[in-house]
C-alpha positions in Angstrom: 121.0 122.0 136.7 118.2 124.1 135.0 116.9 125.7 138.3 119.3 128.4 139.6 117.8 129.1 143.7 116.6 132.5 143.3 117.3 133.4 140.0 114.5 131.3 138.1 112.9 129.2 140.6 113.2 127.4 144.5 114.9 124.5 145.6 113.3 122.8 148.3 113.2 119.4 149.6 109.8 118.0 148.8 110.0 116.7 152.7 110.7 120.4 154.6 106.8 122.0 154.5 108.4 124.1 156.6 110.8 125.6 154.1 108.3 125.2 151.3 105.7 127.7 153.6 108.5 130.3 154.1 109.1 130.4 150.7 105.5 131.0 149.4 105.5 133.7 152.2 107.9 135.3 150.7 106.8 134.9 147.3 103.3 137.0 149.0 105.8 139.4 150.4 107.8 140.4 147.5 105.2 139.9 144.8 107.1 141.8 142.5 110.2 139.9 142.9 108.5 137.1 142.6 107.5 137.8 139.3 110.7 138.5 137.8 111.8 135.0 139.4 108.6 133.5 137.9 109.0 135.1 134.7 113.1 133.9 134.5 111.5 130.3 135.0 109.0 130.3 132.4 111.8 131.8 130.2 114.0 128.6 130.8 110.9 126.2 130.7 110.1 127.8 127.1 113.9 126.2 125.5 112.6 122.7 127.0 110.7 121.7 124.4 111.1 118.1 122.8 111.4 119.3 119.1 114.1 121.3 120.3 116.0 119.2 122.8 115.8 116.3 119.5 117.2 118.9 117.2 120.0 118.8 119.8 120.5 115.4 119.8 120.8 114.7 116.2 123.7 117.2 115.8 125.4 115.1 119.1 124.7 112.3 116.8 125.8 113.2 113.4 128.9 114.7 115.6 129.8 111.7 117.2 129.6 109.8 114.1 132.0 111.9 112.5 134.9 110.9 115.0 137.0 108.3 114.8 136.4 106.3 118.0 139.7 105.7 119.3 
Protein backbone atom coordinates (compact mmCIF):
# COMPACT_ATOMS: atom_id res chain seq x y z
CA UNK A 1 0.00 0.00 0.00
CA UNK A 2 2.98 2.44 0.65
CA UNK A 3 4.91 1.55 -2.56
CA UNK A 4 3.22 3.11 -5.67
CA UNK A 5 5.32 1.06 -8.95
CA UNK A 6 7.13 3.89 -10.38
CA UNK A 7 6.27 6.68 -8.51
CA UNK A 8 8.34 5.90 -5.15
CA UNK A 9 9.77 2.55 -5.57
CA UNK A 10 9.50 -1.14 -7.74
CA UNK A 11 7.43 -3.99 -7.21
CA UNK A 12 8.93 -7.12 -8.00
CA UNK A 13 8.53 -10.59 -7.07
CA UNK A 14 11.45 -11.56 -4.93
CA UNK A 15 11.46 -14.90 -7.31
CA UNK A 16 11.65 -13.09 -11.06
CA UNK A 17 15.83 -12.10 -11.13
CA UNK A 18 14.86 -11.55 -14.27
CA UNK A 19 12.56 -8.57 -13.71
CA UNK A 20 14.67 -7.43 -10.75
CA UNK A 21 17.87 -7.16 -13.48
CA UNK A 22 15.75 -5.14 -15.94
CA UNK A 23 14.84 -2.93 -13.46
CA UNK A 24 18.26 -2.03 -12.06
CA UNK A 25 19.12 -1.52 -15.81
CA UNK A 26 16.90 0.84 -16.07
CA UNK A 27 17.56 2.53 -12.92
CA UNK A 28 21.55 2.75 -14.76
CA UNK A 29 19.78 4.11 -17.76
CA UNK A 30 17.69 6.77 -16.49
CA UNK A 31 19.87 7.84 -13.54
CA UNK A 32 18.08 10.87 -13.26
CA UNK A 33 14.76 9.37 -13.07
CA UNK A 34 15.78 7.24 -10.90
CA UNK A 35 16.58 9.68 -8.49
CA UNK A 36 13.42 11.44 -8.36
CA UNK A 37 11.80 7.80 -7.75
CA UNK A 38 14.44 7.22 -5.10
CA UNK A 39 14.00 10.48 -3.54
CA UNK A 40 9.84 9.97 -3.56
CA UNK A 41 10.70 6.72 -1.55
CA UNK A 42 12.85 8.12 1.05
CA UNK A 43 10.19 10.90 1.30
CA UNK A 44 7.48 8.16 2.29
CA UNK A 45 10.05 6.06 4.33
CA UNK A 46 10.76 9.45 6.45
CA UNK A 47 6.51 9.42 7.82
CA UNK A 48 7.31 5.66 8.95
CA UNK A 49 8.66 6.26 12.00
CA UNK A 50 7.34 4.51 15.24
CA UNK A 51 6.86 7.70 17.33
CA UNK A 52 4.81 8.78 14.72
CA UNK A 53 2.80 5.75 13.59
CA UNK A 54 2.11 5.49 17.89
CA UNK A 55 0.97 9.03 17.98
CA UNK A 56 -1.46 7.63 15.33
CA UNK A 57 -2.65 4.97 17.19
CA UNK A 58 -3.47 6.66 20.45
CA UNK A 59 -5.86 9.11 18.65
CA UNK A 60 -7.59 5.59 16.92
CA UNK A 61 -7.70 4.77 20.51
CA UNK A 62 -9.01 7.61 22.45
CA UNK A 63 -11.48 7.79 19.18
CA UNK A 64 -12.75 4.50 19.51
CA UNK A 65 -13.27 4.90 23.09
CA UNK A 66 -15.32 7.78 22.65
CA UNK A 67 -18.13 5.68 20.59
CA UNK A 68 -20.65 3.91 21.92
CA UNK A 69 -20.16 0.32 20.65
CA UNK A 70 -23.32 -0.59 19.25
Amino acid sequence: DIIEHGANGFLVPADDPERIAELLDWCLRNPDEGDIIAQEGKNIASGLIWEKNAGEYVKLFEKLKEEPLN
